[in-house]
C-alpha positions in Angstrom: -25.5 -36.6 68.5 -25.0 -32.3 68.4 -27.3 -30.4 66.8 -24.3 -29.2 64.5 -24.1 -32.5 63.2 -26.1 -31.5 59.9 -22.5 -29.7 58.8 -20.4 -32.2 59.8 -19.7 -33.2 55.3 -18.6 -29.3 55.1 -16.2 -29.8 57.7 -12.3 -30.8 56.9 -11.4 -33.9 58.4 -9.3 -33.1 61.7 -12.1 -30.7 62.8 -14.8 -33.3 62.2 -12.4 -35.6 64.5 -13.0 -33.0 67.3 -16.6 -32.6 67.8 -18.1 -36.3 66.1 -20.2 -38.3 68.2 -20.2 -36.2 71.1 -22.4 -32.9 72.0 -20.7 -31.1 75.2 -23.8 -29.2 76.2 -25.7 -32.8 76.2 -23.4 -33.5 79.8 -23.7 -30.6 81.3 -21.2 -28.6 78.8 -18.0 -31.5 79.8 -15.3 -31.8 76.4 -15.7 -35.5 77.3 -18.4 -37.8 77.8 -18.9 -39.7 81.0 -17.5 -43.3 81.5 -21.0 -45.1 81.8 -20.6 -48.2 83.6 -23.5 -50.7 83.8 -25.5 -53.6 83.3 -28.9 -53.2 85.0 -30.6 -50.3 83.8 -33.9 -49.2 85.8 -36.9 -48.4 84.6 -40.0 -45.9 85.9 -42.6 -48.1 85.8 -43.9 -52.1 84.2 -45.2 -50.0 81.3 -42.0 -48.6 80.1 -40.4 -52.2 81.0 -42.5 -54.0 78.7 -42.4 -51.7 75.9 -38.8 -50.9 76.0 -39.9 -47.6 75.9 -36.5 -45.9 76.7 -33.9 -45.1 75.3 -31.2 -47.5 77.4 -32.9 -50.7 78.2 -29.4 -53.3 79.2 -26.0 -52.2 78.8 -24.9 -54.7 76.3 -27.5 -52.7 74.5 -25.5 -49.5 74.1 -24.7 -47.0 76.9 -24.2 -42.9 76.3 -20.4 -43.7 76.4 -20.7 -46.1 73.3 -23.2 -44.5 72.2 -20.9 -41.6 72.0 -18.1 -43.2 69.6 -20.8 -45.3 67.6 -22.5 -42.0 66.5 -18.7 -40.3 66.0 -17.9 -43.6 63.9 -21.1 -43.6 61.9 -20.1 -39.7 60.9 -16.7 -40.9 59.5 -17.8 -43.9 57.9 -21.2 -42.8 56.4 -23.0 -45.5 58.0 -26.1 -46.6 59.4 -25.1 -47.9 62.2 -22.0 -49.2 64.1 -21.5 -52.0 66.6 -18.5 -52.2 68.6 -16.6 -55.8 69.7 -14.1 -56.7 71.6 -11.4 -56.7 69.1 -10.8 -56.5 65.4 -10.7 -60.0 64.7 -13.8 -60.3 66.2 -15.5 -57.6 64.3 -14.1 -59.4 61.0 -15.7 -62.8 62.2 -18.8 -61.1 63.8 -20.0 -59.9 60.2 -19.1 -62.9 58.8 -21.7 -64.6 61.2 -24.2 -62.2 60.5 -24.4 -62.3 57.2 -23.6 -66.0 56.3 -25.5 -69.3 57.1 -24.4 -73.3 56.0 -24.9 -73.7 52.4 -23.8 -70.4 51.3 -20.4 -69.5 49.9 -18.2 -66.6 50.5 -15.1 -65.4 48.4 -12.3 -64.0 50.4 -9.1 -62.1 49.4 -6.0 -64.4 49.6 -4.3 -61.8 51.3 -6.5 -61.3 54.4 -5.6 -61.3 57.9 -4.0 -64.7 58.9 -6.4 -65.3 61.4 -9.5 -64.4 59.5 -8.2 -67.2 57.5 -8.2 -69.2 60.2 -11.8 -68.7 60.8 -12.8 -69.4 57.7 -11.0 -72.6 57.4 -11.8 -74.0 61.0 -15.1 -72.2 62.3 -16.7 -71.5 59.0 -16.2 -74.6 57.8 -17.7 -76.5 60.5 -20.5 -74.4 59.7 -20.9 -75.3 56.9 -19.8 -72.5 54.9 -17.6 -73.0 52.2 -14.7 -70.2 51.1 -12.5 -69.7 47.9 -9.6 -67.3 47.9 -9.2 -64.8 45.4 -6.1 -63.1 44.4 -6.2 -59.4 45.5 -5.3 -57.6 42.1 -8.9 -59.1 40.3 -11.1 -56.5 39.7 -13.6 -57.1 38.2 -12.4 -60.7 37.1 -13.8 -61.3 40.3 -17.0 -62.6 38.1 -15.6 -65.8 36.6 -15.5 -67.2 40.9 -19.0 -66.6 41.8 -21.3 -69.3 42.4 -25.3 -69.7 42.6 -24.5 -69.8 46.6 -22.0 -67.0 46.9 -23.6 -64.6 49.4 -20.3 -62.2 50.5 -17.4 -61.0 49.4 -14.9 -59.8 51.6 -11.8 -57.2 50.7 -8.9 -55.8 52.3 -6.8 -53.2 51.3 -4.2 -52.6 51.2 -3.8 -56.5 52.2 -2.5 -57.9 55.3 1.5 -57.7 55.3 2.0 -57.9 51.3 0.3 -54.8 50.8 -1.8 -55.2 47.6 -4.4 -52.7 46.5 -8.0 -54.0 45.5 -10.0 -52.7 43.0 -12.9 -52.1 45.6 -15.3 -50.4 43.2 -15.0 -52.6 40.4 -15.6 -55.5 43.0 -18.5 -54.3 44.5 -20.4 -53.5 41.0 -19.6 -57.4 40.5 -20.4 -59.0 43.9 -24.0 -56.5 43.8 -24.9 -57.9 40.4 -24.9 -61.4 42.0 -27.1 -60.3 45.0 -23.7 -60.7 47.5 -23.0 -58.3 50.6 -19.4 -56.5 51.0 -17.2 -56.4 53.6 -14.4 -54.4 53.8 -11.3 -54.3 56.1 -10.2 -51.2 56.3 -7.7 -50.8 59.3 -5.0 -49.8 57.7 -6.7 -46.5 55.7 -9.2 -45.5 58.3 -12.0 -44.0 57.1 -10.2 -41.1 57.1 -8.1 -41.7 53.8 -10.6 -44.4 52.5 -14.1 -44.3 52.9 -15.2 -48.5 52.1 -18.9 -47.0 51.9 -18.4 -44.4 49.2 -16.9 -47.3 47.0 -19.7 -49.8 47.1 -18.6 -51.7 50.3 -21.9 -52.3 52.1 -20.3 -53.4 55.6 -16.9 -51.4 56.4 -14.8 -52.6 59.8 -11.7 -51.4 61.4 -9.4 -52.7 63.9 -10.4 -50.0 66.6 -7.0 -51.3 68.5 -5.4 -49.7 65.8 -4.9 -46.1 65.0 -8.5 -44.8 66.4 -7.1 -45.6 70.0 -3.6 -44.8 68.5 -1.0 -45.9 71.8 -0.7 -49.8 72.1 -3.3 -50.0 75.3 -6.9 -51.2 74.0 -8.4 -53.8 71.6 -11.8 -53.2 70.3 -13.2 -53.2 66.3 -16.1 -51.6 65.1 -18.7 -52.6 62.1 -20.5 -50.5 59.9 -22.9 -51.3 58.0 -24.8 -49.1 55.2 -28.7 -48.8 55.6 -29.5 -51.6 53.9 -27.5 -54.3 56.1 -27.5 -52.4 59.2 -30.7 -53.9 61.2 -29.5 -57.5 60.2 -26.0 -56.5 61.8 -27.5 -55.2 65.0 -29.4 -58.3 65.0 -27.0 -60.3 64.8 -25.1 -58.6 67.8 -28.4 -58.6 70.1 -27.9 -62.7 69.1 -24.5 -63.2 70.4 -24.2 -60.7 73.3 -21.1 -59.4 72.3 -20.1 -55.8 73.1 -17.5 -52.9 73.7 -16.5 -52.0 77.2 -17.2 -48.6 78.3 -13.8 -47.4 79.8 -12.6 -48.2 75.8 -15.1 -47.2 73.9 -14.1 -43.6 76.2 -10.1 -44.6 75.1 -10.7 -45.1 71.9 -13.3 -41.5 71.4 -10.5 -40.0 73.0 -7.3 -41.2 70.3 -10.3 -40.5 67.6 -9.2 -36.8 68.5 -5.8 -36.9 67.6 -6.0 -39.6 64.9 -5.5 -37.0 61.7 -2.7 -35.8 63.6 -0.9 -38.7 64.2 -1.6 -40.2 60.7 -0.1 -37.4 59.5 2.9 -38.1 61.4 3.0 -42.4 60.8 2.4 -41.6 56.8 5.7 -38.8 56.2 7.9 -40.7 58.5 6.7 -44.1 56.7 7.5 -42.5 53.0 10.9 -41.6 54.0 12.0 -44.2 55.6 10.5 -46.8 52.5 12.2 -44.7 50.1 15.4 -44.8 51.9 14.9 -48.4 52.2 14.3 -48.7 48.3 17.3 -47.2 47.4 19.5 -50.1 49.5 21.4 -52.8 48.0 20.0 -55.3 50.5 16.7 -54.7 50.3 15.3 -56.8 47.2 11.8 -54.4 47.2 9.3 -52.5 49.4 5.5 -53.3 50.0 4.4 -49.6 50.1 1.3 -48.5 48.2 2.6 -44.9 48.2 5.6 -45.6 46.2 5.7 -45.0 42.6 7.3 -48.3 42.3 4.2 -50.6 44.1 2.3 -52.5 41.9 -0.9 -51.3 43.4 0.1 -47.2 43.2 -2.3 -46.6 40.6 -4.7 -47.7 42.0 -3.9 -46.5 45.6 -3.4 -42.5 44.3 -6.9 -43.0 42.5 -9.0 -44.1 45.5 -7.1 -43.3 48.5 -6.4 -39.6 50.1 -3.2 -41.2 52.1 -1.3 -44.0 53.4 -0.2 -45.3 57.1 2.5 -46.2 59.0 2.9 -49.8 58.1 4.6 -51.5 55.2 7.2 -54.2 54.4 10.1 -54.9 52.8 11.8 -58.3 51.1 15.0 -59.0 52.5 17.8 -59.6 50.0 19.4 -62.6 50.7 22.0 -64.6 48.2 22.5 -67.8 47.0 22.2 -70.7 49.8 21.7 -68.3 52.6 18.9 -69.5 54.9 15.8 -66.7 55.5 15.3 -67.2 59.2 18.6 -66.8 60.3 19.1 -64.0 58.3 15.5 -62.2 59.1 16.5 -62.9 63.0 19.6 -61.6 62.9 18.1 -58.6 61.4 15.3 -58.3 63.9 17.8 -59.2 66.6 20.0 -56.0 65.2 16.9 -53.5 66.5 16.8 -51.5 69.6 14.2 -48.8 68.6 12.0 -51.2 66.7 10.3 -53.2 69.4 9.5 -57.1 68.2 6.2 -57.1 68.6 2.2 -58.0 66.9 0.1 -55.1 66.1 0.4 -51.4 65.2 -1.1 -47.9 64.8 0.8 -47.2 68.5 3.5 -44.5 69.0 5.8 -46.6 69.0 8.1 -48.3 66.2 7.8 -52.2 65.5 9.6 -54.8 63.5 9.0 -58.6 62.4 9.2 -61.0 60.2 5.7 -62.3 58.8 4.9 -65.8 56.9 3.1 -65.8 53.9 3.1 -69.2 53.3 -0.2 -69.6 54.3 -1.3 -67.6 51.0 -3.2 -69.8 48.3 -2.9 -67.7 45.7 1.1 -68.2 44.7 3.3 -64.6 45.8 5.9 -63.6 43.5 7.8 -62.6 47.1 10.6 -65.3 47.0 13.9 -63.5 46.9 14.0 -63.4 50.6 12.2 -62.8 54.2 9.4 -60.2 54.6 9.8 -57.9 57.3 6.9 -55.5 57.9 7.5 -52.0 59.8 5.4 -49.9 61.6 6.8 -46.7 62.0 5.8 -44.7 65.0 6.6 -41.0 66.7 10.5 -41.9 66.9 12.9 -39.4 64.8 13.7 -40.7 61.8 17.3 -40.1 61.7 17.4 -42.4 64.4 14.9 -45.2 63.2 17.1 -45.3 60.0 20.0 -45.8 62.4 18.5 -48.6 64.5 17.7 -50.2 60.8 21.7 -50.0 59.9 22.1 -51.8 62.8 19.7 -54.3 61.8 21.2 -54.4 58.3 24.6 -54.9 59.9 24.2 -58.0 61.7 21.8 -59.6 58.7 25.5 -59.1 56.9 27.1 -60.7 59.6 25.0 -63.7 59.6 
């Protein structure tokens, strides 16, 4: 890491993006890091090979390139120490695996990622693990659920596609008093306008696919963990061999650069077009935890320093008219708006999500839920793509 690392807290957040993880001088004075590719790693003598006495020993091990965006990672987070994976599902279900073994019992938020969910019901269980939902707007009710075997808690906020805001703090006071780890997905924020550490959150994880590499090219995730949980994390990741590959862990140091910038960006073009969208007749509400109207808001302008680019909206749909055909013909509408998985890209996207799958039960029954992510378009002209999309839901 540079030597000028010691004032990295006193720095505001776009120049910290700049200069973390990476010390020019330490490669010969080059902006960027070098693309390290290995596996073999020599060393001078058996001495040295025994002891592990150097610094590099096998590149699943950590090279200077992932080195590199660890160490920038572990400056925005707070952390310990950082481990990256091959995607953000996998860094999600990686902690899990570290940090859970058959008897114990985790509570997860009912609105996590769909596919975490699917780990949890299909891997986990096999494993013996067993898992509750909670609903998302707990708190610190979070109590009356914990058992003699409940060993993690995991959060995500805002949750996956319905948007809810966790009361993270009041959570982690609870889940510490019980002796359980927290684990915190926090794609959607980035460390940038929510720091999961600084709220109690012992082991913090972002989709790295997401807005650190910023254009729709790379999947990685990264996992931070605070001192206390770190050296059972990397242990855990020695254990299953899993790592980041060099040429992205270099893409995604690289979109770390511009990420403030382009937050900026997603986050105004986001609030105007969710306010437009409140204000329509055929829009029954908006999932957006920057609008005064959200549920969550409160909680979201106490805690958080900004939103992103991604939120949904209910569909209105009357009497007797069927969802699907009238989300498709929506989606179908859309020329801008790709149909497509994902976010944190440049580029707009659009599609209807299920929620069915949710065992808490959602109050979101007046009609489909399509979730937007707004990207780098002009938003004169995404709100024109939407009338189109509006258009041919009337026709339907």
């Amino acid at each position: 890491m540079s030597e000028h690392d010691d004032t990295s807290k006193t720095l505001g957040p776009n120049t910290q993006l700049v200069r973390a993880g990476h010390d020019p001088f330490a490669y010969h004075g080059f902006v960027n890091p070098p693309v390290v590719h290995a596996s073999t790693v020599l060393f001078p003598d058996a001495a040295t090979m025994e002891k592990h006495g150097q610094p590099y020993t096998y590149a699943t091990r950590g090279t200077p390139t992932s080195d590199a965006l660890c160490n920038a990672i572990n400056e925005l987070e707070g952390s310990a120490g950082t481990i990256l994976v091959p995607s953000g599902l996998a860094a999600v279900t990686i902690a899990f695996l570290a940090y859970l073994s058959p008897g114990d019992h985790a509570l997860v938020v009912d609105s996590v990622y769909g596919n975490v969910r699917h780990f949890c019901d299909s891997m986990l269980a096999r494993f013996g693990v067993e898992v509750d939902y909670y609903d998302p707007s707990i708190g610190a009710g979070i109590e009356a659920h914990f058992k003699a075997n409940t060993r993690l808690v995991h959060t995500e906020s805002p949750g996956s596609n319905s948007f809810e805001v966790q009361d993270i703090k009041a959570i982690a006071e609870v889940a510490h008093r019980h002796g359980a780890i927290v684990t915190m997905d926090n794609t959607w924020a980035t460390p940038l306008y929510f720091k999961p550490l600084d709220f109690g959150v012992d082991v913090s994880i972002q989709a790295s696919t997401k807005y650190p590499a910023g254009h729709a090219d790379i999947l990685m995730g990264t996992i931070s963990a605070n001192a206390k949980h770190w050296k059972r994390l990397k242990q855990a990741n020695g254990a299953l061999g899993i790592c980041g590959a060099p040429e992205d862990a270099y893409q995604v140091l690289r979109g770390l650069r511009t990420m403030g910038v382009r937050l900026d960006r997603h986050q105004a073009s986001a609030l105007e077009i969710a306010t437009w969208l409140e204000g329509r007749s055929d829009v029954a509400r908006v999932l957006y935890p920057a609008l005064p109207s959200f549920p969550g808001h409160d909680i979201w302008k106490r805690d958080f320093k900004g939103a992103s680019g991604v939120f949904s909206f209910v569909l209105a749909v009357a009497d007797g008219q069927d969802f699907k055909r009238k989300a498709q013909a929506f989606l179908d509408g859309l020329s801008l708006f790709g149909l497509g998985y994902s976010w944190g890209g440049f580029t707009s996207l659009a599609l209807e999500v299920d929620l069915s799958d949710r065992r808490i039960l959602s109050a979101l029954k007046e009609g489909p839920v399509i979730r937007l992510q707004i990207g780098f378009e002009d938003v004169a002209d995404l709100k024109a793509d939407l009338e189109t999309g509006f258009e041919r839901a009337r026709q339907a």
